[in-house]
C-alpha positions in Angstrom: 17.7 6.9 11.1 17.1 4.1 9.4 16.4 3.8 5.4 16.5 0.3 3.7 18.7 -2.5 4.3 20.1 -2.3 0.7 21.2 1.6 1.1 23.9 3.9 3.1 24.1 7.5 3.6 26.4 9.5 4.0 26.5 13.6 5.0 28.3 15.9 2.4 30.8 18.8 3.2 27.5 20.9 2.6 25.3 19.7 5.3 23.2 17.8 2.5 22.0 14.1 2.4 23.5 12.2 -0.5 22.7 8.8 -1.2 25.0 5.9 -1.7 22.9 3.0 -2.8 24.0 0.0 -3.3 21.6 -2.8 -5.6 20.6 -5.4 -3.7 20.2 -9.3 -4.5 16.9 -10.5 -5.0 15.9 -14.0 -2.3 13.9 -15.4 -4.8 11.6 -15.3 -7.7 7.6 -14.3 -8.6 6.5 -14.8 -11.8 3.1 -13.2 -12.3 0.4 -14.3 -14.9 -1.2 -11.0 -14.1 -1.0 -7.7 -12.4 -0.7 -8.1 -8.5 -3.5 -5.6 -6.6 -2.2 -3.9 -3.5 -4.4 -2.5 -0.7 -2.6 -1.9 2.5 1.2 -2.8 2.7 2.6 -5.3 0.7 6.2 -6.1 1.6 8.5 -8.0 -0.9 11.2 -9.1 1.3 13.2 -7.9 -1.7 12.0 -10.6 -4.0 12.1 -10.3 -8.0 8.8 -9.9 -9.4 7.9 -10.1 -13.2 5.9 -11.3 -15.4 7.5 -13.5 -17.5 7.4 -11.3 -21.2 10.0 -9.6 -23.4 9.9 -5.8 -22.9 8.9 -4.5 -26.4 8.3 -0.8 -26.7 5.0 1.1 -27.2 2.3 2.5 -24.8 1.0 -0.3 -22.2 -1.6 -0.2 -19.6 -2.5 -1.6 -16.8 -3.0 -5.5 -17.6 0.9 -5.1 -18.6 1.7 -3.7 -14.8 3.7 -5.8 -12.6 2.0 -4.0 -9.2 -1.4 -1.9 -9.5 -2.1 -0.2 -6.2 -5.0 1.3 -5.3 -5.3 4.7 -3.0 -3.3 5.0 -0.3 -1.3 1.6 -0.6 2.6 1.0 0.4 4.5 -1.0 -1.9 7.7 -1.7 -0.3 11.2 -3.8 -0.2 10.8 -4.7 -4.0 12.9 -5.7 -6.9 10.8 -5.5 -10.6 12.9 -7.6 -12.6 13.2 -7.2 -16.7 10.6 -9.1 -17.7 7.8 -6.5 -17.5 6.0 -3.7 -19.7 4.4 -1.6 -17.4 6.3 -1.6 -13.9 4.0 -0.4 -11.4 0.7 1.6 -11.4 -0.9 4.0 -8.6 -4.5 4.5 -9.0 -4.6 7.0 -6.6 -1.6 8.6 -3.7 0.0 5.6 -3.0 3.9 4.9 -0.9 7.0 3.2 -2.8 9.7 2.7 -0.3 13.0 0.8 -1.1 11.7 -0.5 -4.5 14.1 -1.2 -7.4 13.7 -1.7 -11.3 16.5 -3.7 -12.6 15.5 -2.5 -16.1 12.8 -0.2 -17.0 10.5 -1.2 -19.9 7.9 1.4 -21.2 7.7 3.3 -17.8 9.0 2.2 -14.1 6.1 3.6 -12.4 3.1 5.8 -13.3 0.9 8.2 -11.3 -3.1 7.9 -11.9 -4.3 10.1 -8.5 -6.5 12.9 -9.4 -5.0 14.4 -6.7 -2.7 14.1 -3.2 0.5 13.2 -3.2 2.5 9.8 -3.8 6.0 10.1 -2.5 9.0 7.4 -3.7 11.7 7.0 -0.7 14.6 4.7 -1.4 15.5 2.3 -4.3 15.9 3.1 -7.8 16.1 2.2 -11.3 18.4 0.9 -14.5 17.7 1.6 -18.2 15.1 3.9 -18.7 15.4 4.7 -22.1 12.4 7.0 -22.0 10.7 7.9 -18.5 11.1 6.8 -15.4 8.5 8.1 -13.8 5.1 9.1 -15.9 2.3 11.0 -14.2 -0.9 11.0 -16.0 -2.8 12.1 -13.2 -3.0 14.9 -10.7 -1.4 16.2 -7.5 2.3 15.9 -6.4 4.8 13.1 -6.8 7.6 13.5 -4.2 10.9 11.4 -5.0 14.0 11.4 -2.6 16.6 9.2 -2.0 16.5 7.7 -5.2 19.1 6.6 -7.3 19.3 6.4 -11.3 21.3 4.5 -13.9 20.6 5.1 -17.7 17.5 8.0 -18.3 15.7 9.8 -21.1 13.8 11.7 -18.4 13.5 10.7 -14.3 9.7 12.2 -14.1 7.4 13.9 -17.5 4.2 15.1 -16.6 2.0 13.3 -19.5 2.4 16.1 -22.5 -0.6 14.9 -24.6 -2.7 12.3 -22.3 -6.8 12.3 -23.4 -8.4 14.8 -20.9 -4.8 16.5 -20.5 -4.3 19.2 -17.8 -3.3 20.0 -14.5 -1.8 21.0 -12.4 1.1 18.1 -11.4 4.1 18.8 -9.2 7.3 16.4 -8.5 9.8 17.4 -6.2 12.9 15.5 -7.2 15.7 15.3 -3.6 18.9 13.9 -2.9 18.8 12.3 -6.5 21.8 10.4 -7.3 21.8 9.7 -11.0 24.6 8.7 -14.0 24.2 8.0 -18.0 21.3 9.9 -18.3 19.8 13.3 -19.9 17.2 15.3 -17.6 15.7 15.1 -14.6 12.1 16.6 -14.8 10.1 17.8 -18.1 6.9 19.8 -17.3 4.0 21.9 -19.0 3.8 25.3 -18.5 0.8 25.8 -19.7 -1.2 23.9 -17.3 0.5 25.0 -13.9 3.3 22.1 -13.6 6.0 22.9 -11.4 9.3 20.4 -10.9 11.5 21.3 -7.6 14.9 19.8 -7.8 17.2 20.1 -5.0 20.7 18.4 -4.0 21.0 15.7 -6.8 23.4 14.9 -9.2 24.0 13.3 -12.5 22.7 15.7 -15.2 23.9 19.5 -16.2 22.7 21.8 -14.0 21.9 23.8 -16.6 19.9 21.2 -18.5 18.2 19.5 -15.9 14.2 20.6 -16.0 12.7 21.2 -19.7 9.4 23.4 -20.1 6.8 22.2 -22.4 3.0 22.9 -23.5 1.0 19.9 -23.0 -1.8 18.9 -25.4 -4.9 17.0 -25.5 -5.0 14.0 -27.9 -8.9 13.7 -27.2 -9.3 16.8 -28.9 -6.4 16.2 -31.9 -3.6 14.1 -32.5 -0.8 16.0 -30.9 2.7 15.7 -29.4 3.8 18.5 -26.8 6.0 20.9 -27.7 9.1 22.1 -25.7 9.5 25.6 -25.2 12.6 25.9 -23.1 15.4 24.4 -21.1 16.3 25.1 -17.6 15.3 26.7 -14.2 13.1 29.5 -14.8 12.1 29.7 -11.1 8.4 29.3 -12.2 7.8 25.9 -13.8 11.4 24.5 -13.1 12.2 25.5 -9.4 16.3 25.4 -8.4 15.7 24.3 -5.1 19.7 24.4 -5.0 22.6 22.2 -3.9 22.5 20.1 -7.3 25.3 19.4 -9.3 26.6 17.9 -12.6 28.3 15.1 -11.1 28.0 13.0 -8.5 
């Protein structure tokens, strides 16, 4: 079985895959003056891309991305460097294999498909002190493998985007994580489910938090959170996680 050249795995007592990653060295540098468009496969050789700027916080979009990849594209063998906003943008289901963020701005990646399901294999991320992963969109976002240093959240489903609802689903596997606070926060109110299953690096207990999204098209709003933990509705235990790695 072969994963990416920067990672090693190793089998637990349990039977369970647990990744060891180890962050690789960038072979050069791309500085972008704008956001690169991917159709197909793009392979980055594990080159540092960015985009020159200072990361200041506040909402981006997409002229701030790093990587915009439209439906069914493959990003792959990556490193996003610091000097971005945005990180990387899927338009629709797209394939992120072996990419890493050396330090996440606003949001590492976020999820535009109205539906289908984009799936994150490999690689990992530093300093997120918000999200990791946003999903605006639709569908199911499937993460595994992944490894996380310094979180507010791995994956929210948006809580108040314009045109808000759902339903959005994230399975979260064999997610390696330290200095952060929760894995997955989701709306209840509009059919989100998060699926966590042999990870590590937050409270068991804490790891999934239930919210009602909101529409800001209709009122200003923030989402509220209603609870905290698996509920095996919204926040599934798919078991084998635990505090520490």
């Amino acid at each position: 079985m072969k994963l990416a050249t920067a990672t090693s795995l190793l089998i637990a007592a349990t039977g369970s895959l647990q990744l060891i990653a180890a962050w690789p060295s960038a072979t050069g540098n791309v500085k972008l003056s704008s956001p690169k468009t991917i159709t197909g496969t793009f392979d980055c050789g594990l080159k540092r891309y960015g985009r020159g700027v200072t990361c200041k916080r506040g909402e981006g979009g997409q002229q701030d991305a790093v990587f915009i990849l439209e439906s069914g594209a493959t990003l792959k063998n990556c490193i996003i460097g610091a000097d971005q906003l945005e990180g990387v943008h899927c338009k629709g289901p797209c394939k992120i294999q072996n990419v890493w963020w050396e330090k996440v701005c606003e949001d590492a990646l976020t999820i535009l498909q109205t539906s289908g399901t984009t799936t994150i294999t490999g690689g990992g991320a530093k300093g997120a002190t918000d999200k990791v992963i946003q999903h605006n969109g639709k569908g199911t976002v499937h993460v595994k493998n992944f490894n996380v240093q310094g979180f507010g959240k791995i994956y929210r489903s948006c809580g108040n985007c314009k045109g808000n609802g759902g339903p959005r689903h994230v399975i979260l596997e064999n997610i390696t994580a330290s200095g952060g606070k929760v894995f997955a926060g989701v709306n209840q109110n509009y059919g989100d489910t998060a699926t966590i299953k042999n990870s590590c690096g937050a409270k068991v207990s804490t790891m999934c938090e239930i919210y009602n999204g909101c529409d800001k098209a209709v009122k200003s709003c923030e989402s509220p959170k209603l609870s905290v933990g698996f509920n095996g509705k919204t926040c599934i235990n798919g078991g084998g996680n635990k505090d520490s790695c």
